[in-house]
C-alpha positions in Angstrom: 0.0 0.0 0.0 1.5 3.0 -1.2 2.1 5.9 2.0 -1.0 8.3 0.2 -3.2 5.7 0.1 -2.5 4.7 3.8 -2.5 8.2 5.2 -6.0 8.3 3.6 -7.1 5.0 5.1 -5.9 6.3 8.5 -7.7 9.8 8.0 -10.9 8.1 7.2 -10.5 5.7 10.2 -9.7 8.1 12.9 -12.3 7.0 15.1 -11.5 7.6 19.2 -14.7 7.4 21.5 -15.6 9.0 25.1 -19.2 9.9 26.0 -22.2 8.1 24.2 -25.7 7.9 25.6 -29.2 9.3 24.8 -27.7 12.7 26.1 -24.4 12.6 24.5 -22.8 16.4 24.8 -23.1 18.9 21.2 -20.2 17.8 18.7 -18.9 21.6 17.7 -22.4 22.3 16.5 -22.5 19.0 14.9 -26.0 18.0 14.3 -27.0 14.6 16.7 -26.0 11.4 15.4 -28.7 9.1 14.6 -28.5 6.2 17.5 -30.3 2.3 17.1 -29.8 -0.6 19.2 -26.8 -3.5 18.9 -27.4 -7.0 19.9 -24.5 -9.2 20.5 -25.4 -13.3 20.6 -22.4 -15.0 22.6 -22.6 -18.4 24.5 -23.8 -16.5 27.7 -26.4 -14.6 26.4 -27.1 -11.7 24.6 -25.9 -8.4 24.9 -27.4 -5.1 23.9 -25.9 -1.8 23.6 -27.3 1.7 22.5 -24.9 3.1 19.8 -24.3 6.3 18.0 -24.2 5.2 13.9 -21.4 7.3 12.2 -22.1 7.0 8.8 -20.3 9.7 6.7 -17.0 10.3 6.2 -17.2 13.3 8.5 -19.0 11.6 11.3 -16.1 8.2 11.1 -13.3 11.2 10.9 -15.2 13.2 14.1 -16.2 9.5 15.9 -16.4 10.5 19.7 -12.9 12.1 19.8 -12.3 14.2 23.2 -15.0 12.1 25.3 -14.2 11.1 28.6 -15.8 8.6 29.5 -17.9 5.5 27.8 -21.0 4.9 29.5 -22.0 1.1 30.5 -24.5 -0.4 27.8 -23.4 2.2 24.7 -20.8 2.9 22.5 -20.7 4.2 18.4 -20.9 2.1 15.2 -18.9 2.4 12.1 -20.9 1.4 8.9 -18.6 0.4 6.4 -19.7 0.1 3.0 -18.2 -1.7 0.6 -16.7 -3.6 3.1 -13.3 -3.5 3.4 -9.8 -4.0 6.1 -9.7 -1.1 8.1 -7.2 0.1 10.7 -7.9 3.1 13.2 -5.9 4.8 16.1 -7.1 6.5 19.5 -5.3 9.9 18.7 -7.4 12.0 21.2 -9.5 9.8 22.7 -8.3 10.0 26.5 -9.9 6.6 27.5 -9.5 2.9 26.5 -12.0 1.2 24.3 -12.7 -1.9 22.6 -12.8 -2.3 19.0 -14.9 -5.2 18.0 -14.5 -5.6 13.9 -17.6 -6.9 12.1 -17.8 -9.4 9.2 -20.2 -8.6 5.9 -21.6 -11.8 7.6 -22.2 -10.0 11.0 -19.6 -12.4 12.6 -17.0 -11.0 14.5 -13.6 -10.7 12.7 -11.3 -9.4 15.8 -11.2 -7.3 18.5 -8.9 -4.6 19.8 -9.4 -4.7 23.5 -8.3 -2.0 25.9 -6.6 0.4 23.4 -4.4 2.5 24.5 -5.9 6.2 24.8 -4.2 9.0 22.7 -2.4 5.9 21.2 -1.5 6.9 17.0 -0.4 3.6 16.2 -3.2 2.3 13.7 -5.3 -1.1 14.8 -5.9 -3.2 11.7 -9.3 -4.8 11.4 -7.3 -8.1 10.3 -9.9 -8.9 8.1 -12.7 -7.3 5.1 -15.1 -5.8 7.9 -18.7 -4.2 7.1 -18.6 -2.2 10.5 -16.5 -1.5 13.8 -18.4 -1.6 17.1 -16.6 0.6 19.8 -17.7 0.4 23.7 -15.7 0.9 26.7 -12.3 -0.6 27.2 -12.7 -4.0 28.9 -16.3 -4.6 28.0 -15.9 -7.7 25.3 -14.4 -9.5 28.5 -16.4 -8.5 30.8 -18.9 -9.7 28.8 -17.6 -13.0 27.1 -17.6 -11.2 23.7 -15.5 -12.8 21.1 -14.5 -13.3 17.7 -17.0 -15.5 15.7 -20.0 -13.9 17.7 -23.1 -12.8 15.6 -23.6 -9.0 15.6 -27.6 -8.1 14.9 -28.4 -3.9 14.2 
């Protein structure tokens, strides 16, 4: 991959998170980003978060950058259409997350747990991924989320 086409792979995938919920604070002016519920199906049950959808370019480049914390139960989804490998950093994202990359087939691909915050190193999907589920750092575990789990939205 050539160094322009990677810088704009890792423009479009800047994507740090901090504060989601139904009363997330203004973006700049930004105008609210839709939100829709995630299911999770893992052996011990299903798990169900309220997420953000980013769905333009602007929204992925914005994510939930300068957030401070990640509220239990939510976290922002990355739409990714075609579907393609992506790789993203936590440049100003002053708290851990984890990344959970989504198969076309709704099957988890990977995840990135606990990032580091403010971290620029990018975090490859390791696969062709159709979306990128972030919540808190430490929440897949928690939770007994892992790769080859069905994602439903």
């Amino acid at each position: 991959m050539s160094l322009r086409k990677l810088a704009l792979v890792l423009a479009l995938s800047v994507v740090p998170i901090g504060v989601i919920g139904q009363a997330a604070p203004a973006r700049d002016g930004a105008r609210p980003l839709a939100t829709e519920e995630v299911k999770i199906v893992t052996g011990h049950g299903v798990r169900k978060f309220h997420v953000e959808i980013a769905r333009t370019e602007a929204e992925q480049a914005l994510g939930l950058m300068f957030r401070t914390r990640i509220p239990v139960g939510t976290g922002m989804i990355f739409p990714m259409a075609p579907p393609r490998p992506v790789a993203f950093w936590m440049k100003n994202c002053p708290v851990p997350e984890d990344m959970i990359f989504i198969k076309p087939d709704g099957r988890i691909e990977s995840i990135a747990r606990m990032t580091r915050p403010n971290d620029e190193t990018p975090i490859s999907s390791g696969g062709s991924i159709s979306a990128v589920l972030e919540v808190a750092g430490g929440t897949a575990l928690r939770m007994g989320i892992k790769p080859g789990d069905k994602v439903v939205w």
